[in-house]
C-alpha positions in Angstrom: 120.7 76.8 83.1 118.8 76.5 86.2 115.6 74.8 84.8 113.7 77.3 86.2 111.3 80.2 83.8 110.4 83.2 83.6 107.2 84.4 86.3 105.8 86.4 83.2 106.5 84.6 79.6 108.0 81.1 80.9 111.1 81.7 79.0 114.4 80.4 80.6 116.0 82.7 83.1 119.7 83.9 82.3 122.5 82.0 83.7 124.2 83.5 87.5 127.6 81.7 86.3 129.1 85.1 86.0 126.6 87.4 88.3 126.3 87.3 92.0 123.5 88.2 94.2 120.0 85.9 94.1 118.6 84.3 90.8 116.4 86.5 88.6 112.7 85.9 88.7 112.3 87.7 85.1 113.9 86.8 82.0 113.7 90.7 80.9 113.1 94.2 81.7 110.2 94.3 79.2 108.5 90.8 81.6 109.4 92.9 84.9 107.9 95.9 83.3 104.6 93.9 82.5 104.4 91.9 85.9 104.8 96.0 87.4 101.1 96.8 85.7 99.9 93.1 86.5 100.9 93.1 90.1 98.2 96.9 90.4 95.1 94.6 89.6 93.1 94.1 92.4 93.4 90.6 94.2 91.0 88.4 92.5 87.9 86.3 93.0 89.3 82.8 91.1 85.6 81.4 91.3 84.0 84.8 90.2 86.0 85.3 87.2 85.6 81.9 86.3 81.1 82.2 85.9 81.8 85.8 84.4 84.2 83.9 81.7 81.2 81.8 81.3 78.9 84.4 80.8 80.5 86.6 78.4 81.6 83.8 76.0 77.9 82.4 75.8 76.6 85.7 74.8 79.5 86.7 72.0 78.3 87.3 68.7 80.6 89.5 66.0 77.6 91.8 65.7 77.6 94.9 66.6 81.6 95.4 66.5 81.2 97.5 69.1 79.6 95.1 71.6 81.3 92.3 70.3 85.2 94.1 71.1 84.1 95.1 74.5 82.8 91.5 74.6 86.2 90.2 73.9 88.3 92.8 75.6 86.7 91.3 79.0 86.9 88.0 78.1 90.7 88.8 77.6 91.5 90.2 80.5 89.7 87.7 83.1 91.6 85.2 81.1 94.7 86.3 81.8 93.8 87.0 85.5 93.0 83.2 85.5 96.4 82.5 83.3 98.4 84.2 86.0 96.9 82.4 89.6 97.1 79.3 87.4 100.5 80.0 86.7 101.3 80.7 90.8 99.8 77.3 91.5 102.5 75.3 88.8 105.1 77.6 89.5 104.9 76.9 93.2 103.8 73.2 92.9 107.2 72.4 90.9 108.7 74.1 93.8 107.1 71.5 96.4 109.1 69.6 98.2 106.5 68.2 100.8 105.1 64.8 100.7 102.6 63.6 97.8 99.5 63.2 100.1 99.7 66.2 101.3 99.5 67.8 98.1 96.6 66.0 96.9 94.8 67.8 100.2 95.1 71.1 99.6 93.7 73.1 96.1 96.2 74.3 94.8 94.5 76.9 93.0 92.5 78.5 96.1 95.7 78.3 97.8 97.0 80.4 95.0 94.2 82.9 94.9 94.4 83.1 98.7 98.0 84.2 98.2 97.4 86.7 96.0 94.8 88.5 98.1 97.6 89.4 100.2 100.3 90.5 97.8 99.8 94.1 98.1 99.9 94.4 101.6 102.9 92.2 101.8 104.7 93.9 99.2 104.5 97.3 101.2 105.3 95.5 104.2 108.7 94.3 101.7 109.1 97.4 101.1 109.5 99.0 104.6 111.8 96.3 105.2 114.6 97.2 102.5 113.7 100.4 100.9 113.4 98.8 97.0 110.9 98.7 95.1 112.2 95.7 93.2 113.7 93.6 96.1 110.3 93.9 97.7 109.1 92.5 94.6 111.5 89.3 94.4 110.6 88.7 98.2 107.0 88.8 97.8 107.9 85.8 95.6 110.0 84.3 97.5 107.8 84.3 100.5 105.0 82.6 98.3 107.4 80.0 97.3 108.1 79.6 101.1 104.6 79.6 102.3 103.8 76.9 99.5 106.6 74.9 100.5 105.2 75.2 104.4 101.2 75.5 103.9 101.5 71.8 105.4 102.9 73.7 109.1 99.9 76.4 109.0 97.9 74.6 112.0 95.8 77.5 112.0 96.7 79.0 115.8 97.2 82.6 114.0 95.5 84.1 110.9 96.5 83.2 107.5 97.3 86.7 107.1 99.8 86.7 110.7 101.4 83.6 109.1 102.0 85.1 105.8 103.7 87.9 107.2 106.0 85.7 109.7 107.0 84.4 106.8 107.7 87.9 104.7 109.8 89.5 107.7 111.9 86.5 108.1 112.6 86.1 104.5 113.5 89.9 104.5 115.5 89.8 107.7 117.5 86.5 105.7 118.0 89.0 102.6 119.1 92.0 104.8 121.9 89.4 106.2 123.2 88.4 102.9 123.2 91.8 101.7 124.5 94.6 104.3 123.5 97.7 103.4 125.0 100.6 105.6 123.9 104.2 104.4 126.5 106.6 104.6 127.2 110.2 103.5 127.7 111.5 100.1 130.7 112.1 99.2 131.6 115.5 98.9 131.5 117.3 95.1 134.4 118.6 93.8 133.8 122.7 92.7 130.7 122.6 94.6 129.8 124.4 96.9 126.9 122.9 99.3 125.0 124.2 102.0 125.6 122.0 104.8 126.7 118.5 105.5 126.3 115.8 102.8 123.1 113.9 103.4 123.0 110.1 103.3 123.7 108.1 100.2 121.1 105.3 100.0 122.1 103.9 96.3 119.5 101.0 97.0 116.4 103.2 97.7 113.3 103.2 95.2 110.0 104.8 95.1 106.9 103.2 95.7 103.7 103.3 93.4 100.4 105.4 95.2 98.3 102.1 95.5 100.4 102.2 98.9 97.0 104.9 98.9 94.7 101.8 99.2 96.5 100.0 102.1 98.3 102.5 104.8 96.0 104.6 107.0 98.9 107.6 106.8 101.8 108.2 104.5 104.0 108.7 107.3 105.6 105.4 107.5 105.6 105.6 103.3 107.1 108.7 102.8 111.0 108.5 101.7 112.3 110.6 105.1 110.9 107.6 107.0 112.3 105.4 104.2 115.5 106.3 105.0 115.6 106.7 108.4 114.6 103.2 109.6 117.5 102.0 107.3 119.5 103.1 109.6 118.2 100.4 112.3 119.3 97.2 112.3 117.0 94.2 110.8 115.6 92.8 114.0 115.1 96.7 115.4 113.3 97.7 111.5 110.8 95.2 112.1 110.1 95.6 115.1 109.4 99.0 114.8 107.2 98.3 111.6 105.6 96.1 113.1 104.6 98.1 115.8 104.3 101.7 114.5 103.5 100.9 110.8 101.0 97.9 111.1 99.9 99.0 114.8 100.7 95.5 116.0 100.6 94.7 119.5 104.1 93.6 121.6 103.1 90.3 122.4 101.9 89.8 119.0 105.3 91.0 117.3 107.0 89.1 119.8 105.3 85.8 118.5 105.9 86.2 115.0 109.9 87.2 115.6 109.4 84.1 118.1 111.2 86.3 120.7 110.0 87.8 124.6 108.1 90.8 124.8 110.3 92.4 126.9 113.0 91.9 124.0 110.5 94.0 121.5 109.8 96.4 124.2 113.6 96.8 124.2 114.0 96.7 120.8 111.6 99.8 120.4 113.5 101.7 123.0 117.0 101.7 121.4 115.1 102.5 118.1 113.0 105.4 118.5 115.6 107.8 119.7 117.9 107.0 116.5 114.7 107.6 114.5 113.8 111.2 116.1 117.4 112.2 115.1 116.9 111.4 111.7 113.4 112.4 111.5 112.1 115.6 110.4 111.5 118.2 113.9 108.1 119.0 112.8 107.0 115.2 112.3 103.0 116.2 113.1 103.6 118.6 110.2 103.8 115.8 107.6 102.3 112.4 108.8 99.2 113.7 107.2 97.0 111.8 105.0 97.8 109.1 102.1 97.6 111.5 99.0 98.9 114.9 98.0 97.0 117.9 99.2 95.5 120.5 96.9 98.1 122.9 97.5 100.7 119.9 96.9 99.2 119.0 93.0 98.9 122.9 92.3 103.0 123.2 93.4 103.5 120.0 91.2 101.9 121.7 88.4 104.2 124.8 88.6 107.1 123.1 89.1 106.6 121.1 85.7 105.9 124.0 83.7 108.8 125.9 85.5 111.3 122.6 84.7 111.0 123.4 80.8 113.4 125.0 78.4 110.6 127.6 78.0 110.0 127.1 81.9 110.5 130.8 84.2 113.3 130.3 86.8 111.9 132.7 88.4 109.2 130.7 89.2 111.3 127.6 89.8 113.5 129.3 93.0 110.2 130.9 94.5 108.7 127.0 94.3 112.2 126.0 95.8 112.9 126.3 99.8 116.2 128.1 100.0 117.9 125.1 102.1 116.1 122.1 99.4 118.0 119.4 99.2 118.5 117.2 95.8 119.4 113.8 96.1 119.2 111.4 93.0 120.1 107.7 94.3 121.9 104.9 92.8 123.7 108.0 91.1 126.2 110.2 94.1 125.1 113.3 92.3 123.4 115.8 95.4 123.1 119.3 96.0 122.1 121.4 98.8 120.5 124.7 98.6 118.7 126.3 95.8 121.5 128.4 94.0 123.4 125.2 93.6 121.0 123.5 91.8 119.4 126.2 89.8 122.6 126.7 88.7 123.1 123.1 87.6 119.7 122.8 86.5 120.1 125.8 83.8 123.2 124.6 82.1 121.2 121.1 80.8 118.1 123.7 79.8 119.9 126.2 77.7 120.1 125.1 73.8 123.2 127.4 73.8 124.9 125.3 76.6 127.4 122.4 75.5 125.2 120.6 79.0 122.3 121.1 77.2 120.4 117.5 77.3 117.2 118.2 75.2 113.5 119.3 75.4 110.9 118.1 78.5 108.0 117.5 79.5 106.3 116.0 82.4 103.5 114.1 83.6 102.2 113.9 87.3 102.1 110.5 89.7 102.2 110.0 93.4 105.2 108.2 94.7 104.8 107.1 98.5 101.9 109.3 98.8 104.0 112.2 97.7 103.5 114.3 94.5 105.7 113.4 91.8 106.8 114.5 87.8 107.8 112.1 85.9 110.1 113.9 83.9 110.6 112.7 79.6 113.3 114.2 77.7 113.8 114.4 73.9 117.3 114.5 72.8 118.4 116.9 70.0 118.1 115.4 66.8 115.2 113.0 68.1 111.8 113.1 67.7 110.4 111.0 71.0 110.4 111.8 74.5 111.7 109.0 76.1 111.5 108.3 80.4 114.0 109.9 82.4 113.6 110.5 85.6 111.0 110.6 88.5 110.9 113.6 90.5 109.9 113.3 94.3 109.0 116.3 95.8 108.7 116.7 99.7 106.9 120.5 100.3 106.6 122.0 103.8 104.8 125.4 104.3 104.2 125.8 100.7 107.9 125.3 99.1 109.7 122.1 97.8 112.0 121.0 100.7 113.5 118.1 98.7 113.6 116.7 95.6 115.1 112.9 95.3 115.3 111.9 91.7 115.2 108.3 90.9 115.7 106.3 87.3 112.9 105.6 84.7 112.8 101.8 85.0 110.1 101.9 87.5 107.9 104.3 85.2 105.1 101.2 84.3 104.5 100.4 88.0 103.4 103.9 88.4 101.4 104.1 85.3 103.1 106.1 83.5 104.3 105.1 79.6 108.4 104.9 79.3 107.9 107.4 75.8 105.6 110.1 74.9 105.2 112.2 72.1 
């Protein structure tokens, strides 16, 4: 045992005697799943929720019900607000390993909240960096443990906010050089026959939730074609060029927090642009649009999961689908190219006469990286729940689905939706 607990319940955290790769923050799926729907909150004000604690408990009385259970639903929920930055501040003092008088200067709890007023932002920022949702997760963490460990170095010549993120980008440029991911092309399908070249297998990219919505000015540097083409840059180039393009930084600022020369960055930028334009859609004006689906986006989304039914009308499903769309469905190597082949796979799972067939669907809608998306709920035969499957991202251009990349249900919570329906 490691001595350390769980972020969420404060249960002990598994043993890594017989697992590689870095030490789990959550004891469990079901904590992940809850610090997911925690982690949407907005940031909050420790001193604010503290008087509005106050105020509600003075004023509860049982009668009426009605008051009284709105009463205590509020009161429940700042608690645990205050439970959770309380929790931060322990969790991170334990981690201290700087001298006692310096932690009897600094509050720990303000240095907490302060913390968590960045976490969204920084958590994107994650995110850029190594294209998964949960890694950008674990490093958030990690780079509050590091800033905690280090608040005693912050002399104040940046922002608080510049410093945070010096210390995000390093600690994603560390993971990135224990763990080398190199995309590379799907490998080819046996009895298929695909339009094209096989695209790039990415087993480690995730979708992001739509709160991205509340902190990127476009969904350009969001969307999952950017996703994967930056991680085709190396580390130091990636940042650079999110640091840059994404946050609009200037050169000489990116060049102090990599502690590097500006003409390095410049450089940096210049081998890393052309490798992006190759992998970047032609049209790029065409789609680095605004943060949320359009109109004409939801209303595709809508026909597409009516269409992707057992009672659904393929005829509708190939005129939604661009005759080149591409499928991809990562960590799985499944892919296919061109609508044929994947109507054709699609209606062997959807016939109840088929010895594919995988059960009954339905859908509900979510934004993923400021795209539309369907998450998709299946009920197997002889069932009687639809349980999570898959989430659908869709990609349209000129009014059809140019590509659909189909990632696993564990991330449902963080995008709202519940993992089974009825």
């Amino acid at each position: 045992m490691t001595g350390k607990v769980c972020g969420i319940c404060e249960g002990p955290l598994p043993s890594k005697a017989d697992s590689r790769g870095r030490t789990a923050v959550y004891c469990s799926a079901a904590c992940r799943q809850r610090a997911y729907r925690s982690r949407r909150e907005p940031a909050p004000d420790v001193q604010a929720l503290i008087a509005e604690v106050g105020r509600v408990a003075n004023r509860l009385t049982p009668r009426p019900p009605e008051a009284f259970l709105a009463d205590l639903t509020s009161l429940t929920s700042d608690v645990g607000k205050l439970r959770r930055i309380a929790r931060l501040a322990r969790r991170t003092k334990a981690e201290n390993v700087t001298p006692a008088p310096v932690t009897e200067t600094v509050d720990e709890v303000a240095f907490a909240g302060s913390l968590e007023e960045h976490q969204r932002e920084l958590r994107v920022h994650c995110y850029r960096m190594v294209g998964s949702y949960d890694d950008a997760e674990d490093l958030v963490q990690e780079t509050f443990l590091r800033a905690w460990r280090g608040r005693a170095g912050f002399e104040g010549r940046s922002s608080f906010r510049a410093w945070l993120y010096r210390i995000a980008t390093n600690t994603c440029l560390d993971f990135l050089r224990r763990n080398k991911r190199v995309p590379r092309p799907y490998d080819p399908m046996p009895g298929v026959d695909q339009l094209g070249e096989p695209p790039q297998f990415l087993p480690w990219l995730q979708p992001f939730p739509d709160d991205v919505a509340e902190i990127a000015e476009t969904r350009e540097t969001m969307e999952l074609v950017f996703l994967t083409a930056i991680q085709h840059l190396p580390p130091k180039q990636r940042a650079v060029v999110i640091l840059n393009d994404a946050l609009g930084w200037k050169a000489a600022e990116t060049a102090d927090l990599l502690e590097t020369t500006v003409a390095s960055v410049t450089s940096a930028l210049q081998r890393a642009r052309p490798t992006l334009r190759e992998r970047l859609p032609e049209r790029r004006a065409d789609w680095a649009r605004t943060v949320r689906p359009t109109e004409e986006e939801q209303a595709i989304l809508r026909r597409y999961m009516a269409a992707a039914t057992a009672d659904g009308d393929s005829r509708v499903m190939a005129e939604l689908l661009r005759e080149d769309v591409l499928v991809t469905m990562p960590p799985n190597p499944l892919w296919f190219s061109g609508r044929d082949v994947f109507l054709k796979f699609v209606a062997k799972s959807l016939d109840p006469a088929s010895p594919m067939y995988f059960g009954e669907w339905k859908h509900l809608p979510a934004v993923a990286n400021g795209l539309p998306a369907a998450g998709g709920y299946v009920r197997r035969p002889g069932t009687r729940v639809y349980r999570a499957q898959v989430l659908d991202v869709l990609r349209i251009e000129d009014g059809k689905v140019a590509e659909i990349t189909a990632f696993e249900p564990h991330l449902f919570p963080a995008f709202g939706l519940p993992l089974t329906i009825t």
